[in-house]
C-alpha positions as CSV (number, residue, x, y, z in Angstrom):
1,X,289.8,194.3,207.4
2,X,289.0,192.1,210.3
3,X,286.7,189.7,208.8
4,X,289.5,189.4,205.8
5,X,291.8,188.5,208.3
6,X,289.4,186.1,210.0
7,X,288.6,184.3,207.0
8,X,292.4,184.0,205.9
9,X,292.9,182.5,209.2
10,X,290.6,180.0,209.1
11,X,291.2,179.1,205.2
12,X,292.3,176.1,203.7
13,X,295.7,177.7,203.3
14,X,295.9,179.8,206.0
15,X,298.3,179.7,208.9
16,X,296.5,177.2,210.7
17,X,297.6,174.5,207.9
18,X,300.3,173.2,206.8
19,X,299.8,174.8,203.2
20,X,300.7,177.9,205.0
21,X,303.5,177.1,207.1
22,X,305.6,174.5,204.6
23,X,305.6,176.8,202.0
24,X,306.9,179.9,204.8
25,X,309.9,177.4,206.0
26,X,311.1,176.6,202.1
27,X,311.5,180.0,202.3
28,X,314.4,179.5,203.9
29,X,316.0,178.1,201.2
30,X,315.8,180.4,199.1
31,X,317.0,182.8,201.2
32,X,320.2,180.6,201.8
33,X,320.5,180.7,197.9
34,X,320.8,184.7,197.5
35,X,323.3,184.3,200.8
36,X,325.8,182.1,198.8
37,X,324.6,183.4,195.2
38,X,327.8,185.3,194.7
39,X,330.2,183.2,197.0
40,X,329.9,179.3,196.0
41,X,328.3,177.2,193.3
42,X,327.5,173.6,194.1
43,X,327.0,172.3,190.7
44,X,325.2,168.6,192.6
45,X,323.1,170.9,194.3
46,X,321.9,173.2,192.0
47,X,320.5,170.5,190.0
48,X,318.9,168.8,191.8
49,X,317.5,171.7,193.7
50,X,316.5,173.0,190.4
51,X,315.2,169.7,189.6
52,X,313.2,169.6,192.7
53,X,311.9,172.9,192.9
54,X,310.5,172.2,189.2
55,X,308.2,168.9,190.4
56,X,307.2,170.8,193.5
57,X,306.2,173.9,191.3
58,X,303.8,171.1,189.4
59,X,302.9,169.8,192.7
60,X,302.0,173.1,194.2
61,X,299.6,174.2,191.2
62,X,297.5,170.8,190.9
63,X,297.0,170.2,194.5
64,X,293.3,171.6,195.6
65,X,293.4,174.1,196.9
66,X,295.9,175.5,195.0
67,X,299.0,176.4,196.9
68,X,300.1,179.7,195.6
69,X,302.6,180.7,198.5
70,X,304.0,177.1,197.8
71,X,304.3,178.4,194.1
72,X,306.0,181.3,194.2
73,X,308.3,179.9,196.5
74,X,309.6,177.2,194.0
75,X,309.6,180.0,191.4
76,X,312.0,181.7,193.3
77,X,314.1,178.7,194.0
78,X,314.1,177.5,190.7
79,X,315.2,181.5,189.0
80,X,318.3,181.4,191.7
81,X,319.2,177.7,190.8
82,X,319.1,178.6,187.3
83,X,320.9,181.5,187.8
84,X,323.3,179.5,189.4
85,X,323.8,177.0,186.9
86,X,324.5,179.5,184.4
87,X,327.5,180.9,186.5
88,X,328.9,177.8,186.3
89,X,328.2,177.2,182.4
90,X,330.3,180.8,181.7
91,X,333.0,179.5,184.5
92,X,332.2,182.0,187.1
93,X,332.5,179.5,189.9
């Protein structure tokens, strides 16, 4: 378990990069999303939140090496944006 540890640490993504700790502050965002999911709907920034999340998905999977905590992020981001936008589509919001 140690040397797993060790060699996470000292990867190319691990939390001595910044492909580790970029990825672990967007998740912040996300988390503001399932704060307001139920409360607001900001149709400006849904879109381009769900625009953005989409190019940084594409960004995240061809950049070497591949930034999977970066990915899933996005994915996450992009499901609640969606989500969001389809409140407003059935007038929830």
């Amino acid at each position: 378990m140690a040397a797993y540890f060790r060699t996470f640490l000292n990867s190319a993504v691990g939390p001595k990069t910044t492909h580790f700790w970029g990825p672990v502050a967007n998740w912040g965002i996300v988390a503001a999303v399932l704060w307001m999911v139920e409360v607001l709907i900001f149709l400006n920034g849904a879109s381009a939140m769900c625009v953005c999340s989409a190019f940084l998905m594409r960004f995240a999977w061809m950049v070497r090496p591949r930034n999977y905590l970066l990915l899933a992020c996005h994915a996450s981001n992009e499901t609640l944006q969606l989500y969001q936008l389809s409140r407003w589509a059935k007038g929830q919001g």
